[in-house]
C-alpha positions as CSV (number, residue, x, y, z in Angstrom):
1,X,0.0,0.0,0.0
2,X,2.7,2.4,0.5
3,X,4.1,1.5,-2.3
4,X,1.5,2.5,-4.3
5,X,0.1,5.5,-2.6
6,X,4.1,6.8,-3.7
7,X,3.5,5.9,-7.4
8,X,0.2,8.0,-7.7
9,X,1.2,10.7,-5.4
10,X,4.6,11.1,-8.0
11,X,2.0,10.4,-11.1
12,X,-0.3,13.8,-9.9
13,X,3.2,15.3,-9.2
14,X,4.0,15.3,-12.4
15,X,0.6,15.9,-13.9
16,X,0.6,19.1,-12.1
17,X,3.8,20.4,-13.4
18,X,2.8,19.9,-16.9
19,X,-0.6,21.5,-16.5
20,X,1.3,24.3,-14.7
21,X,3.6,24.9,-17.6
22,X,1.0,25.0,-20.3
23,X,-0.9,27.2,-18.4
24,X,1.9,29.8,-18.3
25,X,2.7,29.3,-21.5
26,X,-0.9,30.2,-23.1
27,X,-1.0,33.9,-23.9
28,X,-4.6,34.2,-22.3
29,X,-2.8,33.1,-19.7
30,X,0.5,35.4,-19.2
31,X,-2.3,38.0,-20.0
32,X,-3.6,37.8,-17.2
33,X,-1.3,36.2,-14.3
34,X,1.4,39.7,-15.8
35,X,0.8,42.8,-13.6
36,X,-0.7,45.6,-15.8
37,X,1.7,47.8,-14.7
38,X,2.4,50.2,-17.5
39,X,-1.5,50.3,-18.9
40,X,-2.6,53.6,-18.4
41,X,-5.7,54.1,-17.0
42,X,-9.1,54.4,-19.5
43,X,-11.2,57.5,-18.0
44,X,-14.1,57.3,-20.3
45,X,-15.1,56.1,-23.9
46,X,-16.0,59.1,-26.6
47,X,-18.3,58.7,-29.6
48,X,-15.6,58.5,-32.9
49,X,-17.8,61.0,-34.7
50,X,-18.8,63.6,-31.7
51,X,-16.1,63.8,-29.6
52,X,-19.0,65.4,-27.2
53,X,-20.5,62.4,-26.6
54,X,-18.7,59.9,-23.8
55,X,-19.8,57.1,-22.0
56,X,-18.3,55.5,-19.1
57,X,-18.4,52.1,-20.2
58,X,-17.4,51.0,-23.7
59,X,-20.2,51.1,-26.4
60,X,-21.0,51.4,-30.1
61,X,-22.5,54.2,-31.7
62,X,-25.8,54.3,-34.4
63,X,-23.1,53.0,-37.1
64,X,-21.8,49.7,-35.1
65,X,-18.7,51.5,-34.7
66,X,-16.9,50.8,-31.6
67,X,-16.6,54.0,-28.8
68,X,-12.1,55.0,-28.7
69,X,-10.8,55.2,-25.4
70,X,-9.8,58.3,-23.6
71,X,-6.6,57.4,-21.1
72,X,-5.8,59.5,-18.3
73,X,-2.3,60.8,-19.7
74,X,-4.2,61.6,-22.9
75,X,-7.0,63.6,-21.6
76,X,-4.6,65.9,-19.4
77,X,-2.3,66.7,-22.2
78,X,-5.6,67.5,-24.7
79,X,-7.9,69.0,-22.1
80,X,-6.5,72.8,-22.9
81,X,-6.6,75.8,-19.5
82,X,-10.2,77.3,-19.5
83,X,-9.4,80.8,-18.8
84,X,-13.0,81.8,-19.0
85,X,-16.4,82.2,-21.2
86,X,-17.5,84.4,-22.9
87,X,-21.2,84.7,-25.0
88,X,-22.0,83.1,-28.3
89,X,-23.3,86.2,-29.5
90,X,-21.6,88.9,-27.9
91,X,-17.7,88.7,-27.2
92,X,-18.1,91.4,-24.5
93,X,-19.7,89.4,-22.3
94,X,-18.1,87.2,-20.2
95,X,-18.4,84.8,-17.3
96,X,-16.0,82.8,-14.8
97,X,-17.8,79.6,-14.9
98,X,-20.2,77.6,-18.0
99,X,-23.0,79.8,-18.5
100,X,-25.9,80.1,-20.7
101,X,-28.1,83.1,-22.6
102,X,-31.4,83.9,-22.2
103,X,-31.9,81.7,-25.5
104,X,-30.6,78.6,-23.9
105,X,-27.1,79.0,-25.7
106,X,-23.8,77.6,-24.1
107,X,-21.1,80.0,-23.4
108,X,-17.9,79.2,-25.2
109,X,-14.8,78.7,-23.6
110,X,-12.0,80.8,-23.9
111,X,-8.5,78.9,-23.9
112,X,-5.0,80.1,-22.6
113,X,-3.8,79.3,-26.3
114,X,-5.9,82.1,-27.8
115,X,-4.0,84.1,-24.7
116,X,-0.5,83.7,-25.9
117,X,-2.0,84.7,-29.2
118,X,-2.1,88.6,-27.6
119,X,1.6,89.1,-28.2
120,X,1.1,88.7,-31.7
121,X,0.1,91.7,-34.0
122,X,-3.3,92.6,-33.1
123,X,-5.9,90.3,-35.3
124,X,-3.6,87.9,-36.2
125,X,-5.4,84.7,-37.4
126,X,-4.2,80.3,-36.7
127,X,-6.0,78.5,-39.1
128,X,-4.8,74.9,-39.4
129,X,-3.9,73.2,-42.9
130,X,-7.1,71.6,-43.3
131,X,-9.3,74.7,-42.8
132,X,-6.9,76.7,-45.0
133,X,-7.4,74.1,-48.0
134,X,-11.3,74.2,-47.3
135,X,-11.8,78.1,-47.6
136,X,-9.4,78.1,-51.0
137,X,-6.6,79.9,-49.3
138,X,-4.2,81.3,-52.2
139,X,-1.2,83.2,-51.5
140,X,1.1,85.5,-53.9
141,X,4.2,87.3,-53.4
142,X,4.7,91.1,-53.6
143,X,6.9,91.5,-55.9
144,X,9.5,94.6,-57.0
145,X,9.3,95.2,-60.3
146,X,7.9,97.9,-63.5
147,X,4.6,98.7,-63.7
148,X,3.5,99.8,-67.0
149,X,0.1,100.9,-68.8
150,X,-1.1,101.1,-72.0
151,X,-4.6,103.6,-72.6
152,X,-6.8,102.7,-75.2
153,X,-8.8,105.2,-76.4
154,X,-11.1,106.5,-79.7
155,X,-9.7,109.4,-81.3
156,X,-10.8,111.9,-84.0
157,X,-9.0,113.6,-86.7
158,X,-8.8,117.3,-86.6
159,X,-6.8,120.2,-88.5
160,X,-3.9,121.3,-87.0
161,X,-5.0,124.6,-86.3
162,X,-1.7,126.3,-86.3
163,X,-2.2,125.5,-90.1
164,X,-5.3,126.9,-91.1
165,X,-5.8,129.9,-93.2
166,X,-9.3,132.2,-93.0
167,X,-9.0,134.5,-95.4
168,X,-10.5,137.9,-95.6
169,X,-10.5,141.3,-97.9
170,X,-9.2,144.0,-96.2
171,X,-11.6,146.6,-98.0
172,X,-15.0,146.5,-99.2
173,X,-15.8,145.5,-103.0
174,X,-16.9,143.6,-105.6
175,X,-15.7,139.5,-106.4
176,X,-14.7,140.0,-110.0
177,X,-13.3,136.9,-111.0
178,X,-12.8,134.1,-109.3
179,X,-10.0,131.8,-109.9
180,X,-10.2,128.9,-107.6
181,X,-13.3,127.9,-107.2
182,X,-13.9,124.4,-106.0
183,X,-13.2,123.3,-102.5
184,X,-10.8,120.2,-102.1
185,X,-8.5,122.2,-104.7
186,X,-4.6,122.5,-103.5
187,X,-3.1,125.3,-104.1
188,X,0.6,126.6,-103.3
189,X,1.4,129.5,-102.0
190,X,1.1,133.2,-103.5
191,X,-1.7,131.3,-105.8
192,X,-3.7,134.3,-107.5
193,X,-7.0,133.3,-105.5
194,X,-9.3,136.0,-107.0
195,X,-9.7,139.6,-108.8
196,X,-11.9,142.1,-106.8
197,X,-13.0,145.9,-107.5
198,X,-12.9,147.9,-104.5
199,X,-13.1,151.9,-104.5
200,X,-11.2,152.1,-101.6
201,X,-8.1,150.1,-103.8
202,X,-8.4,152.2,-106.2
203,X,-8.4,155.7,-104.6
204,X,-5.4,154.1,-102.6
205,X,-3.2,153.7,-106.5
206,X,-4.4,157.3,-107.3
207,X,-2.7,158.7,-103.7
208,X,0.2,156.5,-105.0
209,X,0.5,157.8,-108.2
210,X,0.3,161.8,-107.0
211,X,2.7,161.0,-104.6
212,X,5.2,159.7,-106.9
213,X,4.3,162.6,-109.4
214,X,5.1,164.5,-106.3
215,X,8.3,163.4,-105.6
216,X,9.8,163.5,-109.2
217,X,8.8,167.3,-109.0
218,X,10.2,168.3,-106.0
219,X,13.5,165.8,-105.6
220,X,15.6,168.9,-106.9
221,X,14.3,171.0,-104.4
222,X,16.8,173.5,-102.4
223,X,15.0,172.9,-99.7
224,X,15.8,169.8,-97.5
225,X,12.1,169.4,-95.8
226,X,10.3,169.9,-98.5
227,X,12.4,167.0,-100.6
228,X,12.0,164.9,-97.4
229,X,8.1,165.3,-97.0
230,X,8.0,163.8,-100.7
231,X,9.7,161.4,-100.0
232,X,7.5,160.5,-96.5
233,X,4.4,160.6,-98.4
234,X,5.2,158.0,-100.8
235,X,6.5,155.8,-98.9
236,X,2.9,156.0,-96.7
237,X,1.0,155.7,-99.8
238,X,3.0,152.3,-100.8
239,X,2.6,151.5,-97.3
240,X,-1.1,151.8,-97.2
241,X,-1.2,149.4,-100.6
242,X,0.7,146.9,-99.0
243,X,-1.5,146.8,-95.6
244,X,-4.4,146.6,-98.1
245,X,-3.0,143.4,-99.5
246,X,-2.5,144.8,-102.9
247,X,0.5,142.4,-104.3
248,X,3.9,143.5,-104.7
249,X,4.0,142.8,-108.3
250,X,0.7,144.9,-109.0
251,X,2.5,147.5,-106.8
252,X,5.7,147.9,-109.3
253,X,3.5,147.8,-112.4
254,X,2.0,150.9,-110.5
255,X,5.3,152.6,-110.0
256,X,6.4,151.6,-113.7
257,X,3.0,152.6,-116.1
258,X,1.3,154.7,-112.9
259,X,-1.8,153.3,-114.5
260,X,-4.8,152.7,-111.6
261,X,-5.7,149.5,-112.1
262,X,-9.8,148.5,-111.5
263,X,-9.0,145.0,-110.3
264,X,-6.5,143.9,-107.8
265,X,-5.4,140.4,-107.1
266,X,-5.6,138.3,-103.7
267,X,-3.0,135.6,-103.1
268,X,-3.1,132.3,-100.9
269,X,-1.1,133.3,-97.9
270,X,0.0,129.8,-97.3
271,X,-0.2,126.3,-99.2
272,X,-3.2,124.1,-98.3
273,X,-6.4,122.5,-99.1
274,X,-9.1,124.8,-99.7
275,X,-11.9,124.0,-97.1
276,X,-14.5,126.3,-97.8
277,X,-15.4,129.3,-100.4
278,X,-17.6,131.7,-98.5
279,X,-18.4,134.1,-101.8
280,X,-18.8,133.8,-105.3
281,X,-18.3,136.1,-108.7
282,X,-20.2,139.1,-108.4
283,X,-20.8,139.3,-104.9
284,X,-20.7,141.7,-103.0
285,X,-17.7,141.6,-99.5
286,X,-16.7,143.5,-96.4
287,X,-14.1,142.5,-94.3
288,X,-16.3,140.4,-91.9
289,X,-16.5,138.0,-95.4
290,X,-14.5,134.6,-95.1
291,X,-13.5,134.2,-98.5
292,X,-11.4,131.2,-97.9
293,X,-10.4,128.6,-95.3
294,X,-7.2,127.0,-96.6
295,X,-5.9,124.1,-94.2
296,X,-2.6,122.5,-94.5
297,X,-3.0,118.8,-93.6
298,X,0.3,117.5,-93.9
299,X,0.3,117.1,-90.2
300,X,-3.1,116.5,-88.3
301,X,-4.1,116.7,-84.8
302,X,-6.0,113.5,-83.0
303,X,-7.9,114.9,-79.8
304,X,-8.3,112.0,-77.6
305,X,-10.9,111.7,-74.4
306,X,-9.2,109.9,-71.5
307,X,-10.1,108.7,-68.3
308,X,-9.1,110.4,-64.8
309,X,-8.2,107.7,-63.6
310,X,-5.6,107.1,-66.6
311,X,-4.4,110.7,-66.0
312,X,-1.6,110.2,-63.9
313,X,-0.1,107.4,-66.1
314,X,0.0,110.1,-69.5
315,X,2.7,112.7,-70.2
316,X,3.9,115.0,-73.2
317,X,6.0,113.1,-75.7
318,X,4.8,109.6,-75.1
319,X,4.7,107.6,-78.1
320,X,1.0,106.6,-79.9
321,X,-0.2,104.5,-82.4
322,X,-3.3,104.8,-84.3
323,X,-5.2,102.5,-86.8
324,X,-8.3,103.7,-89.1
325,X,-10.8,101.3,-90.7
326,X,-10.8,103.7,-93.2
327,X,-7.2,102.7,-93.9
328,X,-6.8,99.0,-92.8
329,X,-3.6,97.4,-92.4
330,X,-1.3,100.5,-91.6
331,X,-0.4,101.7,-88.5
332,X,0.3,105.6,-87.9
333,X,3.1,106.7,-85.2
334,X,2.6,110.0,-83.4
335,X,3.3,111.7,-80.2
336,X,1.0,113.2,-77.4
337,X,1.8,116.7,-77.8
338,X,-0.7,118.6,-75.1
339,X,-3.1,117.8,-72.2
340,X,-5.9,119.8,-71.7
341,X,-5.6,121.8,-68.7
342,X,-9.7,121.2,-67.3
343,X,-12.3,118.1,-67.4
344,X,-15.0,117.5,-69.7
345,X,-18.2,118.4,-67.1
346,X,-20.4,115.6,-68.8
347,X,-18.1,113.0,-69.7
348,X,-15.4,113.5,-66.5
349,X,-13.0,112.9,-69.1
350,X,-9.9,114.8,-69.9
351,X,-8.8,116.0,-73.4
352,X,-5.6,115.0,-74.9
353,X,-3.5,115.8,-78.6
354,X,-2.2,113.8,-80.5
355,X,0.2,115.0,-83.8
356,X,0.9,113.1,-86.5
357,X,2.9,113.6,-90.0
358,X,0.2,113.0,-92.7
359,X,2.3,113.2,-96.1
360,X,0.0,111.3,-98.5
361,X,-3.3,112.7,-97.0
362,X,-4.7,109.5,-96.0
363,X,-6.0,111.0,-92.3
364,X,-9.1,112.9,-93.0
365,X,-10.2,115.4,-90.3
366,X,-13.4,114.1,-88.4
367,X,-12.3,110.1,-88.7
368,X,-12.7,107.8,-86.0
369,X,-9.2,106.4,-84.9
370,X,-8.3,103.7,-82.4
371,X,-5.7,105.2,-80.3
372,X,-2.9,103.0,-78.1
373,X,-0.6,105.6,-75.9
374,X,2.1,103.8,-74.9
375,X,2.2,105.6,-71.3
376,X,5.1,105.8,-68.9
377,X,6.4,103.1,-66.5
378,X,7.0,103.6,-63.1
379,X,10.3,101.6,-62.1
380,X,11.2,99.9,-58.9
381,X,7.2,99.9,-57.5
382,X,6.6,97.1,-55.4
383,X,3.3,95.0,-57.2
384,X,0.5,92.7,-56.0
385,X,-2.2,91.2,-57.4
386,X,-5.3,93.8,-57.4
387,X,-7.7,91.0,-55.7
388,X,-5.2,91.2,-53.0
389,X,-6.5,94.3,-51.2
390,X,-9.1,94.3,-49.1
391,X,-10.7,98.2,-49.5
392,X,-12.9,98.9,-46.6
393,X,-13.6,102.7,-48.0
394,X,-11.3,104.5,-44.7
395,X,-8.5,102.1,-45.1
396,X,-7.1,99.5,-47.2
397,X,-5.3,96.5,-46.0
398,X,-4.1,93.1,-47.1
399,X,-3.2,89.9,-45.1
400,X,-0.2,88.8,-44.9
401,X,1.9,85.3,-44.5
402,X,4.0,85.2,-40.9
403,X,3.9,81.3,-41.0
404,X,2.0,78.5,-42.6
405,X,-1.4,79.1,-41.4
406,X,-1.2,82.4,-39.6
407,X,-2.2,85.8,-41.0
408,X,-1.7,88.8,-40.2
409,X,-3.9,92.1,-41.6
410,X,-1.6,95.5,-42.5
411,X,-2.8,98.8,-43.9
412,X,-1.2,99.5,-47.0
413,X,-1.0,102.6,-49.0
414,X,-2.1,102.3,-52.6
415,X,-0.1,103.6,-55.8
416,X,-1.1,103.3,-59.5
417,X,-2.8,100.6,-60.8
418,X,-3.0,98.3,-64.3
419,X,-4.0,95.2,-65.8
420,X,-4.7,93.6,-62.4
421,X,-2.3,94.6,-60.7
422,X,-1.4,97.7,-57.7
423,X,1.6,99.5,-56.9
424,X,2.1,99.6,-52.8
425,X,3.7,102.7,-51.8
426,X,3.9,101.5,-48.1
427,X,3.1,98.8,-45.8
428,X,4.8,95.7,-47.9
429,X,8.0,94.7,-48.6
430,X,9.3,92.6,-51.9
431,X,9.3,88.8,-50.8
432,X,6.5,89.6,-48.6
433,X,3.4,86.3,-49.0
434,X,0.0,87.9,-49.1
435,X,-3.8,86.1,-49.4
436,X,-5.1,86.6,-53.2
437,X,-8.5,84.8,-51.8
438,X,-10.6,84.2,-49.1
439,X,-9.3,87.3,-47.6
440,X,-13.1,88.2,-46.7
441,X,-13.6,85.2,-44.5
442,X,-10.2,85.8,-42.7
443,X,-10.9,89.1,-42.2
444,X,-14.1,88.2,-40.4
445,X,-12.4,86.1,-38.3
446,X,-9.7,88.8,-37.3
447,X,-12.0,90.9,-35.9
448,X,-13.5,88.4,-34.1
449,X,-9.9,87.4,-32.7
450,X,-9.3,91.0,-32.1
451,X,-12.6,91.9,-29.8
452,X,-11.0,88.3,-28.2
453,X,-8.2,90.1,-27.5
454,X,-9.4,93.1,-25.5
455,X,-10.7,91.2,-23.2
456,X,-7.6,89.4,-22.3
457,X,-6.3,92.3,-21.3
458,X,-4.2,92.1,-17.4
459,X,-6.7,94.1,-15.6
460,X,-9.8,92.2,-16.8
461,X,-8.3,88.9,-15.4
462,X,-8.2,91.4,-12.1
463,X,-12.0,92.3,-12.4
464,X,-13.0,88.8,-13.5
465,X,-11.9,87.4,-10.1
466,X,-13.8,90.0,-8.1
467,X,-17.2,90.4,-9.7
468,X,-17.6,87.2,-10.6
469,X,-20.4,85.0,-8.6
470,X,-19.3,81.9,-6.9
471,X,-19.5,79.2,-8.6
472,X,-21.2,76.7,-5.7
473,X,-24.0,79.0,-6.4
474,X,-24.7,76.6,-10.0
475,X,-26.1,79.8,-11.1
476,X,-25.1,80.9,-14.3
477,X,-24.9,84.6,-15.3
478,X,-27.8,85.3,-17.9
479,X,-26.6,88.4,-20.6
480,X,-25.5,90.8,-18.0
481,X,-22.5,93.1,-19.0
482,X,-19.5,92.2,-16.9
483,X,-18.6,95.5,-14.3
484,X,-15.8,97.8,-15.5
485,X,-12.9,96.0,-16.8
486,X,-15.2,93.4,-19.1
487,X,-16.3,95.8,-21.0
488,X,-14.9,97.2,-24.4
489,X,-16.1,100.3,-26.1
């Protein structure tokens, strides 16, 4: 008997040690005979969609999807400092502990991130990566470079009015003859225009003739003032022919057969185009008669209605070019010769001239012409996009880059502007990143961050502390301004 009771007492020996072994060498099993000792503690369970809704025990939302875990290391390093609330609708009011409106509305916290946020420029706005790719954030950079313009305008052909001729008679009379008679005719010149009978010409040849009768009579005279008045009172009479436009080669045929003559010519002053004829053969003329307009169109004016806003880009001597459809396929090169000193009171446009050679008479006064002034540059200007600048009528202002997703607004000061793009006179430098869209929403959100900002202000913390209720009252303050200190004008 002793015997045996040693053989099955050494058998379940043995059967023990086996069982042991594969017991600790099942995972299940080291799972749970380990000490947890480095498994940090689970505080609650939180909805994988609303990270507002927790539940103490683990779950599954509406989806089947299992509840995540909220350890106790990671909820202290994501739960951020509540430095206060403030109200959903108004930033100006405040409140030490969670609070709701008179509409039921939570108050939302206020963080001690957005606090550090006061040493940067005032409005300065964090968006992160994803938010910026959601609102289409685009950025540009400002740029030094030259700024050029080019005005298009609509011109119109015009005489160049330091070459136009009105002619008229100098005496009253009679049209005898006249020998250019059709407008559009060229003529050079000293052209013999026209014969004309006037009484006043001819009693002017008959005091010309005495006179010289006089003179030939009296030039052996022994007395010096009487030779000297002959001489004086021809040389009035020739004068007084001349003033009367009577021709110098009419005048010496005078002096030579001292014949009056009933008709007297009138000569084209200068070369040009005749224009217009204002009297015909026959007819009666006074001075106030315009016989002739003669123009010379071998160089034409182009009067040319620009924009104010173009104004400061124009200046004498910049180069034009001009097409016509009346002349397709060439292109005219002028100069601007003149601004206009004064505005157009219906159009609020300003007049400019334009000069151009015309040689083979192909501009016609009173055509239509498209007219490219190639205006001045202005060198070394600093340039952004126009889109960039956010014009709020007082100020203008543009956002600008500090760091991959935080903006900053600046006032700028605005120089000229073309094709798109602005000159900034101040507030940018070259290299500078600024927000070419979206700019509206971030400025939204900058003043938002900015009332924020006034209220983190030292002596509000100060006030907050003191005025506040206690919070073991659980009575939350219901849209009542904070004393001094909360409030910001």
């Amino acid at each position: 008997m002793n015997k045996s009771a040693f053989i099955i007492a050494l058998i379940m020996l043995m059967l023990g040690l086996v069982g042991g072994y594969w017991l600790a060498s099942s995972p299940q099993a080291r799972e749970h005979l380990t000490p947890q000792v480095n498994q940090p503690n689970i505080l609650f369970y939180r909805n994988p969609m609303n990270p507002d809704i927790t539940s103490p025990i683990p779950a599954k939302d509406g989806m089947g999807m299992d509840y995540i875990p909220v350890y106790a290391e990671q909820s202290k390093s994501s739960s951020p400092e509540i430095l206060f609330y403030r109200h959903p609708i108004n930033p100006e009011i405040t409140s030490a502990i969670p609070a709701q409106d008179q509409m039921g509305m939570e108050y939302v916290p206020v963080y001690a991130a957005e606090k550090n946020a006061i040493n940067e420029p005032t409005g300065t706005v964090n968006i992160d990566g994803v938010t910026v790719q959601n609102i289409g954030v685009r950025t540009a950079t400002a740029m030094q470079t030259t700024l050029s313009h080019t005005v298009r305008a609509v011109g119109r052909v015009a005489f160049d009015e330091q070459r136009m001729v009105h002619l008229h008679p100098k005496t009253e009379g009679w049209i005898e003859q006249l020998n250019v008679n059709k407008t559009g005719q060229w003529v050079q010149k000293n052209t013999d225009l026209l014969s004309i009978y006037s009484p006043q010409l001819v009693a002017s040849q008959q005091e010309y003739i005495l006179a010289l009768s006089n003179l030939k009579a009296l030039q052996n005279s022994p007395i010096a003032d009487i030779r000297q008045g002959a001489k004086e009172l021809v040389e009035s009479s020739r004068e007084r022919l001349k003033l009367l436009d009577v021709p110098l080669h009419q005048i010496h045929d005078l002096e030579r057969t001292l014949k009056i003559k009933k008709n007297l010519h009138i000569h084209a002053p200068e070369s040009g185009i005749v224009m217009e004829i204002g009297a015909r053969e026959g007819q009666f003329v006074t001075p106030a008669t315009e016989i002739y307009m003669i123009a010379d169109l071998s160089k034409v004016w182009v009067l040319v209605d620009i924009y104010e806003y173009e104004l400061p880009w124009v200046k004498q001597g910049d180069a034009v070019e001009m097409q016509l459809a009346g002349v397709p396929g060439k292109t005219f090169k002028g100069q601007l010769a003149y601004i206009y000193p004064y505005a157009q009171a219906k159009t609020r446009t300003i007049k400019v001239r334009l000069v151009f050679d015309n040689p083979d008479l192909l501009l016609k006064p009173e055509m239509f012409a498209e007219v490219t002034i190639q205006a001045g540059t202005q060198l070394n200007a600093i340039v952004i996009p126009s889109e960039a600048v956010i014009r709020s009528g007082a100020r203008n202002q543009v956002f600008v880059v500090r760091s991959p997703g935080k903006f900053t607004p600046r006032q700028v000061t605005l120089g000229l502007a073309s094709d798109g793009k602005v000159a900034i006179l101040e507030g940018l430098q070259a290299g500078e990143q600024i927000v070419v869209s979206a700019q509206f929403l971030l400025d939204s959100e900058s003043k938002l961050r900015e009332a924020t900002a006034k209220m983190l202000e030292p002596q509000q913390s100060t006030n907050n502390a003191m005025d506040m209720p206690d919070a073991s009252d659980n009575k939350p303050i219901e849209d009542h301004k904070p004393p001094i200190g909360h409030q910001h004008d």
